[in-house]
C-alpha positions, -999 to +999 in steps of 0.1 A: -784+213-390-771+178-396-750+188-422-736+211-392-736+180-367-714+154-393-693+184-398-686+182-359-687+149-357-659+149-383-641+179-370-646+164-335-632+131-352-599+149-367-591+162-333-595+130-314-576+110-342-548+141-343-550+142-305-541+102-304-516+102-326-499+132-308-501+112-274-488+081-295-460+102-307-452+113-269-456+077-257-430+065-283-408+091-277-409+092-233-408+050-240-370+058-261-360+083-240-367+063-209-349+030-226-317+054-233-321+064-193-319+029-187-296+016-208-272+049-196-280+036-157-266-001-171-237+015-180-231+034-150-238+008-129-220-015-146-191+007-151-191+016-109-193-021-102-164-027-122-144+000-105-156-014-071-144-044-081-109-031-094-109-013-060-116-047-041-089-065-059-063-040-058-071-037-020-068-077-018-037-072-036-021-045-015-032-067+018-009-097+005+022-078-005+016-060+033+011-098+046+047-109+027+061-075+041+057-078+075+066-120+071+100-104+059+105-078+090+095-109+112+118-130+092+145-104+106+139-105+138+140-145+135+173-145+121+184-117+148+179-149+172+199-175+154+233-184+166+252-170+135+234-134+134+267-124+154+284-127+116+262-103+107+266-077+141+302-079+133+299-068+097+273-042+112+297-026+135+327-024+108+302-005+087+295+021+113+325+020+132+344+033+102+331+069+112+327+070+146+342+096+169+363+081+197+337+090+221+313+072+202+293+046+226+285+020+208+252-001+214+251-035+209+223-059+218+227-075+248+239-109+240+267-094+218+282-070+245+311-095+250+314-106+218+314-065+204+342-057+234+365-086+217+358-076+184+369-035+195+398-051+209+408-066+177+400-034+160+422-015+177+396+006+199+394-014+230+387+016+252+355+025+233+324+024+256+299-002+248+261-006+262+241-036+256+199-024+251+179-050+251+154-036+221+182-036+200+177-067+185+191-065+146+217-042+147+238-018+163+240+021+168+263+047+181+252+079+205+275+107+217+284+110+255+260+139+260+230+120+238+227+147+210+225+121+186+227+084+177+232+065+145+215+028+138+223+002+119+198-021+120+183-045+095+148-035+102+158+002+088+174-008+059+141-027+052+122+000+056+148+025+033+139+002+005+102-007+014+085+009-012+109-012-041+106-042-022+071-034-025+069-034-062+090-066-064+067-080-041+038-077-063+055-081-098+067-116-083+029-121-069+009-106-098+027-104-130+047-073-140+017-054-148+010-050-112 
């Protein structure tokens, strides 16, 4: 019988030690597999706060080309107050006068009404109708009779026709040409 007992004993002893190294060998292996989750959750959240910040800067740097943007479109209407801007209505309305029908109105901002009628004169098309509009601030435009269309020349517009280059020059001058 004790023969039969330090056989159990020893059977009982190969299980526990088999049993141990079993749970050892499952310990190790959840204790990599949880390092490798962890080191995998670095990455990711490195990698996401890297692209966060890639976002943030990119957004910093969109917000300063918009700032040096709209300092240009203000810097328009600046000049559009200046004494010489009248130079540059007169070179305005040669450009679209060049097509206009001769019931073309022409519209001038307001402070250039008299100095647009001479200027026709000169031109030859003293008869065309001219209307002063006091929004019109840097440029001109031309409507028909019945108000089925009108064409601008502005400043402002031409701006915005090359924005999205100005935009790119913008930031290759602010950031590098890798912008």
């Amino acid at each position: 019988r004790e023969a039969k007992l330090a056989e159990a004993h020893s059977a009982a002893e190969g299980i526990r030690r088999q049993a141990r190294e079993i749970a050892s060998a499952r310990r190790d292996e959840a204790l990599r597999k949880l390092e490798a989750d962890l080191a995998g959750l670095a990455v990711r959240d490195r990698e996401r706060a890297e692209n966060e910040a890639r976002k943030r800067a990119m957004s910093a740097r969109e917000a300063l080309v918009d700032e040096v943007l709209q300092g240009m479109y203000e810097e328009l209407e600046r000049m559009a107050d200046e004494p010489g801007f009248d130079a540059v209505v007169k070179g305005l309305l040669s450009e679209i006068l060049r097509e206009a029908p001769a019931d073309a109105i022409l519209m001038v901002p307001a402070r250039y009404e008299q100095n647009a009628r001479g200027w026709l004169a000169m031109q030859g098309r003293p008869s065309m109708a001219v209307e002063a509009v006091d929004g019109l601030r840097d440029g001109v435009a031309l409507r028909d009779p019945r108000g089925r269309y009108r064409v601008s020349n502005r400043l402002a517009l031409r701006l915005a026709k090359v924005e999205s280059e100005a935009r790119k020059r913008i930031a290759a001058a602010l950031f590098g040409k890798e912008s």
